[in-house]
C-alpha positions in Angstrom: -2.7 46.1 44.8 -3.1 43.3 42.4 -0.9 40.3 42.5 0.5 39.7 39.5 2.6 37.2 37.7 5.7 37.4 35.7 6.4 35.8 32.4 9.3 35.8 29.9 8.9 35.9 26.4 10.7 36.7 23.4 9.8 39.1 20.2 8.5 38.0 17.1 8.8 39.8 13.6 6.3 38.3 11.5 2.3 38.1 12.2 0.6 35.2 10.3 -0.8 31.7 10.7 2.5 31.0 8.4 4.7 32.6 11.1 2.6 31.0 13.9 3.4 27.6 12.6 7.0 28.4 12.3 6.8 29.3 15.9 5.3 26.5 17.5 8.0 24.4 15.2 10.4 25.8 17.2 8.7 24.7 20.1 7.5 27.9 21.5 3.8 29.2 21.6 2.9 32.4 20.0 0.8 35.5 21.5 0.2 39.1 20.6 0.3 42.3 23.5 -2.6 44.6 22.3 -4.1 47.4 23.4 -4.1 50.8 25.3 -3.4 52.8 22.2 -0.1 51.5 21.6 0.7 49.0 18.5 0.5 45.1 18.9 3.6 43.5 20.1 3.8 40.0 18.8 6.1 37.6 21.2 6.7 33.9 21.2 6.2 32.5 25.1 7.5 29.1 26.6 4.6 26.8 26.5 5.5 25.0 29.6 5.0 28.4 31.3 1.8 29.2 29.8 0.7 25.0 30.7 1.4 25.6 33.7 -0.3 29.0 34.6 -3.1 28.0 32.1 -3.9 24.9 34.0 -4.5 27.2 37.4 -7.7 28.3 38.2 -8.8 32.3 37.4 -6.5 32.3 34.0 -8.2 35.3 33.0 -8.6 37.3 36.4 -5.1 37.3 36.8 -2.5 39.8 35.9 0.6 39.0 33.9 4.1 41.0 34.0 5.5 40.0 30.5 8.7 40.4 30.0 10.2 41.4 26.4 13.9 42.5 25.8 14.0 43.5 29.5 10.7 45.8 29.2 7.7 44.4 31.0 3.9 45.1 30.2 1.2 44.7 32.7 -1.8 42.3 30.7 -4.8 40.3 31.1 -5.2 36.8 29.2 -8.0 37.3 26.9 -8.4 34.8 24.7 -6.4 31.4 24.2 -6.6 29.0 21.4 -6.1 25.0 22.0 -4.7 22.2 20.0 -7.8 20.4 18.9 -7.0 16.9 20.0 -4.2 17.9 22.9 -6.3 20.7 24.3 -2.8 22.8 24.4 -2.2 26.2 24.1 -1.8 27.5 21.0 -2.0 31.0 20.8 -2.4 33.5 23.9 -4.0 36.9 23.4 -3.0 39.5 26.0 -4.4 43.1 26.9 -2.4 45.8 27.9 -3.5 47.3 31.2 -3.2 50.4 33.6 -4.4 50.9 36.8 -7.3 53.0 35.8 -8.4 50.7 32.8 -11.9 49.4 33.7 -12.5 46.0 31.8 -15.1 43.3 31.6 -14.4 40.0 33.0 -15.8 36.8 33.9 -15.1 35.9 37.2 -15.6 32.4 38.7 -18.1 31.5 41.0 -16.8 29.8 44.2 -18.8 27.9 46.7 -18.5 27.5 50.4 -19.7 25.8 53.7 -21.2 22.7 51.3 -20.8 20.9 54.6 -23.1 23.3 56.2 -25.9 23.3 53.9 -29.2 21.1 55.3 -30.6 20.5 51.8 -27.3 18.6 50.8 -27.2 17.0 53.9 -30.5 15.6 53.2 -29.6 14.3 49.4 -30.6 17.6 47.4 -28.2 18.4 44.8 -26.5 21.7 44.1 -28.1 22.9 40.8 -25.4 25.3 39.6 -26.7 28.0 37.3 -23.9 30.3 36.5 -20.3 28.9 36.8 -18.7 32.6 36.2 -20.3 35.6 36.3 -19.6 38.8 34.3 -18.8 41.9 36.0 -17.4 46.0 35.2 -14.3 47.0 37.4 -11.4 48.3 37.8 -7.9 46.5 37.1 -6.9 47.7 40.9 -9.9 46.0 42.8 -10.2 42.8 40.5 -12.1 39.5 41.9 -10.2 36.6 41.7 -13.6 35.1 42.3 -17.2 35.3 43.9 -17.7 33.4 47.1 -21.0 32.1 47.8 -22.1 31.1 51.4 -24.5 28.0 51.2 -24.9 27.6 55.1 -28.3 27.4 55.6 -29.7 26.8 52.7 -32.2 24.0 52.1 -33.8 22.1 49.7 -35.6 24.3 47.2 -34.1 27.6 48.4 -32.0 29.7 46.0 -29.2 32.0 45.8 -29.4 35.5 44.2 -26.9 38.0 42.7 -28.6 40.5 45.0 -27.3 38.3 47.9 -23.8 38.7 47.4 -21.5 41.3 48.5 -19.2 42.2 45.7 -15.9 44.4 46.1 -16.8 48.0 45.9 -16.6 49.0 42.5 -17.7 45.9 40.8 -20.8 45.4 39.5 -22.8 42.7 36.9 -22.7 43.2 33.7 -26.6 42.2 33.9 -28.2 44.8 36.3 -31.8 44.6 35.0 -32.9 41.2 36.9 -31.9 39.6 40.1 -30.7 36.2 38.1 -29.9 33.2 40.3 -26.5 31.9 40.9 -27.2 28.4 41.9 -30.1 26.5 43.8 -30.4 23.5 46.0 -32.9 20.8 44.3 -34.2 18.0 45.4 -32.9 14.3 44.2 -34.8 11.9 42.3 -36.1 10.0 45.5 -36.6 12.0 48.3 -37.9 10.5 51.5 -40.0 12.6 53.6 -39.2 12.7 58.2 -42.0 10.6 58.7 -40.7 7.8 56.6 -37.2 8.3 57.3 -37.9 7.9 60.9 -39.8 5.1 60.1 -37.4 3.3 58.1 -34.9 4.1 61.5 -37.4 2.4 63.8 -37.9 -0.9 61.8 -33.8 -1.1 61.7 -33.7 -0.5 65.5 -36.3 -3.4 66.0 -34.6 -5.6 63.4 -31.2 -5.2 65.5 -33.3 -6.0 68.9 -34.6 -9.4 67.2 -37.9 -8.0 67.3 -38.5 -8.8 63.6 -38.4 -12.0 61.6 -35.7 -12.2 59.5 -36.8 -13.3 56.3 -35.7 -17.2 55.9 -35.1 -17.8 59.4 -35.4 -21.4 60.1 -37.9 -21.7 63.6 -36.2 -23.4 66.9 -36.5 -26.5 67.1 -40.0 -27.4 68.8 -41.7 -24.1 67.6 -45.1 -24.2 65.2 -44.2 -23.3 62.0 -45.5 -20.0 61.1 -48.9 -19.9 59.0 -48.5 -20.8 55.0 -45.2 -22.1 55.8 -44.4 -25.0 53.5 -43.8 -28.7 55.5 -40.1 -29.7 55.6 -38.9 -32.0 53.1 -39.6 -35.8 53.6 -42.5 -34.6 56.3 -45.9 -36.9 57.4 -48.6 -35.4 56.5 -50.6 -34.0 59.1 -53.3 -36.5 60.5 -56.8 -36.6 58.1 -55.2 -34.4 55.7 -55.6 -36.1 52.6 -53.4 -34.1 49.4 -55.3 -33.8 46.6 -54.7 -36.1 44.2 -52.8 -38.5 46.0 -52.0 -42.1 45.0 -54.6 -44.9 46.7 -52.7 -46.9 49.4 -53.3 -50.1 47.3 -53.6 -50.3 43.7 -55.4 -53.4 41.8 -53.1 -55.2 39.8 -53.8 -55.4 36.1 -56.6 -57.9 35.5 -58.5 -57.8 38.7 -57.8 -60.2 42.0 -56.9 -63.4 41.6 
């Protein structure tokens, strides 16, 4: 059986965007009950309640008790309208239900053993194509969601509706095409073994001192390596004359004396 969830609301005469206003005055939000041949029963619910259920996950895979004038109705959230600017409920649309009643529903898509995946190890990125997916069942054998397993997987493989097992009774809404639920894509840069290996051994040799370190400064005693410049304030070496360089004794204006 289906867990459900009890909620308490009280009756409302009057339908309306006039009577809706009136009721969110009062500080309640409206909804309507509809459904299984019966007639609409409008009802005005406590809007911390519906927060609070609203902001869990599977709002409209769940079942609701509602409670009116101490007679409860089994539903299913169907449609909800938010405040504009708060993103608040502001009107709750609700289905009446039955255990037989087969409905359409979008269930969310749940993802498992990340961890486990070598394609995100390595840096790919899981490319999510379908956050819900829509499905025929019954009230009684309901998804709260679809678990996908992406142990395994690697970079450019792919995951299938075909490859899930889905409770018995449930099936796609789309059941012409084998569409994919999410893939695992490679990032931007993606270094191949060969130069990831290769970028390990150049660490491994820089750690051992095997390396020069850019701007070392050479022991005292040591040649300085080739194109190096001279130190500041440094002879130059024997015979080398720099180009351009001033004569070692300049004739004073107007000759010898």
């Amino acid at each position: 059986m289906v867990e459900t969830t009890k909620i308490a609301a009280l009756p409302r005469q009057r339908a309306g965007k006039g009577a809706a206003r009136a009721v969110r005055r009062e500080g309640r939000v409206p909804g309507v009950i509809y459904g299984d041949k019966a007639p609409p029963t409008l009802v005005a619910l406590d809007p911390k309640e519906i927060e609070r259920e609203f902001a869990k996950p599977g709002f409209f895979t769940r079942l609701f008790d509602i409670s009116v004038d101490g007679a409860s109705t089994r539903a299913l959230a169907r449609d909800v309208q938010l405040h504009p600017v708060s993103d608040r409920p502001e009107h709750v649309d609700f289905m009446r239900v039955n255990e037989g009643t087969r409905i359409r529903v979008g269930v969310p898509v749940r993802f498992l053993n990340q961890d486990k995946s070598p394609g995100l190890k390595r840096g790919g990125v899981l490319n999510v194509v379908r956050h819900t997916i829509d499905v025929y069942c019954n009230i009684a054998n309901m998804p709260k969601a679809i678990e996908v397993d992406l142990e395994g997987l690697d970079i450019g493989d792919s995951v299938h509706i075909s490859a899930i097992k889905l409770p018995e009774g449930v099936r796609p809404t789309i059941a012409t095409r084998d569409f994919t639920i999410a893939a695992v894509a490679a990032p931007s840069v993606l270094k191949t073994p060969e130069e990831e290996a290769a970028e390990a051994a150049a660490k491994a040799a820089a750690a051992e001192g095997a390396v020069p370190v850019e701007g070392a400064v050479p022991a005292e005693g040591a040649a300085p390596a080739a194109g190096a410049a001279p130190a500041a304030g440094a002879a130059p070496a024997a015979g080398g004359d720099k180009k351009g360089a001033a004569p070692a004794a300049a004739d004073k204006k107007g000759g010898k004396k």
